[in-house]
N, C-alpha and C positions, 0 to 999 in steps of 0.2 A: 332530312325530313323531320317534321317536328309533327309529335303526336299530342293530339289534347287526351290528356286523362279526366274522367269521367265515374266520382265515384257516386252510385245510384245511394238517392235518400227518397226514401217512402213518404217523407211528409212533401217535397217536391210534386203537384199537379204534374208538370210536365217531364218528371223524367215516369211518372205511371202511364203515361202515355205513348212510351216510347217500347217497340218491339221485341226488344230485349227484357221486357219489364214482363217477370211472368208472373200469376199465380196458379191455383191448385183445387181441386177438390176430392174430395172419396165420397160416392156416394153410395148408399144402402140400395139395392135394387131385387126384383126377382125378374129373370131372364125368359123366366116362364110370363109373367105377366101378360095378358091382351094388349095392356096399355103403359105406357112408360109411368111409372109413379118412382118417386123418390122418397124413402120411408124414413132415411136419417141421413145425414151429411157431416163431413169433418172437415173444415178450410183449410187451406196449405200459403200461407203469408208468402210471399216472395221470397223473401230473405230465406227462410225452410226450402223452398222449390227449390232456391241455388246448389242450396246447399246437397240436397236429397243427390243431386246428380255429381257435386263434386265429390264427395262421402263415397261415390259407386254404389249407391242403394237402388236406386232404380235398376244398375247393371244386371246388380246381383237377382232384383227380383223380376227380370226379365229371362230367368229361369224358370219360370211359371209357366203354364198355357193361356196369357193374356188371349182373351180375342178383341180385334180391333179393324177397322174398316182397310187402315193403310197396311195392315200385315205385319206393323213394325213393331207389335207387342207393345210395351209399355214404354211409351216417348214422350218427348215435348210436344207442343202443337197437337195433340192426338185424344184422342176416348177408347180408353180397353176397358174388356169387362174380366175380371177374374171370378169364374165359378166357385159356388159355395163349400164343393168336395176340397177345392185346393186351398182356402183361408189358412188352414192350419201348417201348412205347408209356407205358407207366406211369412205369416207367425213367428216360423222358425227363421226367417231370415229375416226378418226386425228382429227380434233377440240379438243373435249374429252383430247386425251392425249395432248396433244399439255397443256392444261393446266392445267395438272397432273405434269407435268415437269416444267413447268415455276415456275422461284424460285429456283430450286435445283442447287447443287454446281456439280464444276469437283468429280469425283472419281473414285479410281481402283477398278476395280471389276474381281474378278475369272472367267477368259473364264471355266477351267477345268483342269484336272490332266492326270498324267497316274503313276503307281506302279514299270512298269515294262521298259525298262528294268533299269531303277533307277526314284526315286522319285520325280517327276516334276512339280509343278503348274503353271500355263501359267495365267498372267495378263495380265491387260489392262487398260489405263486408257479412262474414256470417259469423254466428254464434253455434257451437256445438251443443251446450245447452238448451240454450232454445229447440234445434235439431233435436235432442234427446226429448223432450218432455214431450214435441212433435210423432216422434215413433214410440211410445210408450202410448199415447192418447191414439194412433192409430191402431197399435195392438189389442187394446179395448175395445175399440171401435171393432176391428173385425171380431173380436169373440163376441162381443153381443150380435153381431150379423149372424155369424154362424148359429147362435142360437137360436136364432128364426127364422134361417133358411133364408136368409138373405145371400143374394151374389155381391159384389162388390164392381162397381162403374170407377174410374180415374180417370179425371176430367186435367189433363196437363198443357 
């Protein structure tokens, strides 16, 4: 069986349009709110989303008390919301990974495949750095939330 390999590039139109093609957001929220407003945002490039999940960061912080419609905590395809009491607590698990990563080199890693209807794996390469300046820019991002009583939404 012959597999096409498939390594994703962002300047590519047509592989951002393909399902496997994720991005991200964090958005600043209060859960108390009437009305859904969004007060601040921090975007998650594809290349970072791959990465987040290869790294086990999402794993780790699905330790948290996400709440989310599907139950499944913090996922792909999903919106959880993490309350403002537990930021700090997240905090400490970007530090954590944050130097878990530190050190590690670029590399391509398997988003995923499909059989049908011909044989396809779909790459990626990620960058650790990037990744890093990525969870540092979110660690910020959540202490300014916490400072205004903001909850935290992830839009993945």
């Amino acid at each position: 069986m012959t597999v096409r390999h498939i390594l994703i590039d962002d300047q590519n139109s047509l592989h951002r349009e393909l399902p496997i093609y994720r991005t991200g957001q964090v958005g600043a929220v209060r859960l108390s709110d009437g009305e859904y407003k969004v007060y601040d945002s921090l975007e998650i490039n594809a290349r970072d989303y791959a990465a987040l999940f290869h790294y086990g960061v999402i794993e780790l912080l699905n330790a948290l008390p996400f709440i989310s419609e599907s139950k499944n905590g913090l996922d792909s395809w999903d919106e959880a919301f993490l309350a403002s009491a537990n930021i700090e607590a997240m905090t400490g698990i970007l530090d954590k990974s944050i130097e878990n990563i530190a050190g590690k080199s670029p590399e391509r890693i398997m988003l995923g495949w499909q059989d049908d209807p011909e044989p396809v794996a779909y790459w990626r390469e990620i960058d650790p750095a990037s990744t890093l300046d990525l969870l540092r820019n979110l660690r910020d991002f959540a202490a300014k939330a916490t400072a205004k009583s903001y909850d935290l939404e992830f839009i993945l």
